[in-house]
C-alpha positions in Angstrom: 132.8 96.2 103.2 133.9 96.3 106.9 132.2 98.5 109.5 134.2 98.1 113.0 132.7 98.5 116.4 131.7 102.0 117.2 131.3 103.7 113.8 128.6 105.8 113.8 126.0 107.5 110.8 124.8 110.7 110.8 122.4 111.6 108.0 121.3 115.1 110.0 122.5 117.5 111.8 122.6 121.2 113.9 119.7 122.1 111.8 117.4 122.6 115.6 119.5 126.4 116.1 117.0 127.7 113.4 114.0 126.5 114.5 113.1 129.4 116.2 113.1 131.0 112.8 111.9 128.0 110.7 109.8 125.7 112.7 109.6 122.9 109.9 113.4 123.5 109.0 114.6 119.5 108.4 117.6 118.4 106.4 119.8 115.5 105.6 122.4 113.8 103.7 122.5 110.7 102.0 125.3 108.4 103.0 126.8 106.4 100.0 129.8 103.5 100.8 131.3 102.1 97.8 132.8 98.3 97.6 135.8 97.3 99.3 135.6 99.7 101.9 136.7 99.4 105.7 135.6 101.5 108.4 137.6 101.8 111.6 136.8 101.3 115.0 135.6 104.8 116.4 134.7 106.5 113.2 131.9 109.1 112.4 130.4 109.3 109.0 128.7 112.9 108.6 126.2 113.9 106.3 126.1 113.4 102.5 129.5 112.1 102.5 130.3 109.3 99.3 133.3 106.6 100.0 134.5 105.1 97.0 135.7 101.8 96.0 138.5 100.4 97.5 139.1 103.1 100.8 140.5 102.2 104.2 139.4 104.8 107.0 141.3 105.0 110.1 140.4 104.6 113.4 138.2 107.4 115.0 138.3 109.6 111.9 135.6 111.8 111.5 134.7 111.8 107.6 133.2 115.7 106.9 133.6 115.3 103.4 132.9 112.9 100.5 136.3 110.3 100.1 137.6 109.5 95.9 138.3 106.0 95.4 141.4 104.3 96.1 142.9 105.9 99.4 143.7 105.7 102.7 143.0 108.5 105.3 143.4 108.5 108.9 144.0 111.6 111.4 141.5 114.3 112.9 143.2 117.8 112.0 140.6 120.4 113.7 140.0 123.3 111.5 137.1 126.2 110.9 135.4 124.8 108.2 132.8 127.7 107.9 130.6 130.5 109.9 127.4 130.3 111.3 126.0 132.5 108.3 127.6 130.2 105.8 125.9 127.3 107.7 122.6 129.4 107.9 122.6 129.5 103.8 123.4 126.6 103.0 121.4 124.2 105.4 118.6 126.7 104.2 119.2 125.8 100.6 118.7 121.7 101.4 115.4 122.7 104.1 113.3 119.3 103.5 110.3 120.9 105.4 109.5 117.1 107.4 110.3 118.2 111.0 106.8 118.4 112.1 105.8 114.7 110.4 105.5 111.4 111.8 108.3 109.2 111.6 106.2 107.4 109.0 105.3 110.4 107.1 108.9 111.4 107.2 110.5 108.4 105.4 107.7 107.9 102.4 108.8 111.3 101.8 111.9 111.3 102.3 112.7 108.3 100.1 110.3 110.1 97.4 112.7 113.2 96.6 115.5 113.2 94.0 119.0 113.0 95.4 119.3 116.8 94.4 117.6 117.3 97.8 119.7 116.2 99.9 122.7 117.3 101.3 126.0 116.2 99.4 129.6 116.9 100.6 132.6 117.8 98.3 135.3 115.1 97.9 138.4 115.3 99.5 141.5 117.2 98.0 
């Protein structure tokens, strides 16, 4: 595997705009890189996204969903992916309750709970 300069992980996200209404409100998304993998230069990695075996990522590509084996993808089409309802349900539906613990609180339990959990992005089609 190759990971260029400036990729960056995200295993959380916009999950603070309902903390008005759910003070505890925490979730995430595993990140899962197969073999043979090469990340390029720029490039974000979102939550719950899986790359397969054998994927080259383009430059500054911004990966919002889960990548099948054996591909190449490149380019940053912007799209609405969703409303803020949709988002509402569904961040609701992975809600981790660990905002209010410690940091080491947070990763015992974290790395205690079944990948069901966490949050887990379709594969491309």
């Amino acid at each position: 595997m190759q990971i260029t300069d400036n990729v960056r992980f995200f295993t959380h996200g916009g999950g603070w705009v309902l903390r008005s209404e759910m003070p505890d409100l925490d979730t995430f998304g595993k990140i899962k890189i197969q073999n043979n993998v090469y990340i390029g230069s720029g490039s974000l990695i979102m939550p719950g996204v899986i790359i397969g075996n054998n994927v080259i990522i383009g430059a500054g590509f911004v990966v919002t969903k889960s990548i099948l084996s054996n591909v190449v993808v490149a380019g940053n089409p912007a799209k609405i992916i969703g409303s803020y309802e949709q988002y509402r349900e569904k961040t609701l539906l992975k809600n981790v309750h660990s905002k209010m613990m410690t940091s080491v609180e947070k990763r015992k339990y974290l790395l205690s709970l079944p990948d069901e959990d966490f949050i887990v992005k379709d594969y491309m089609r």
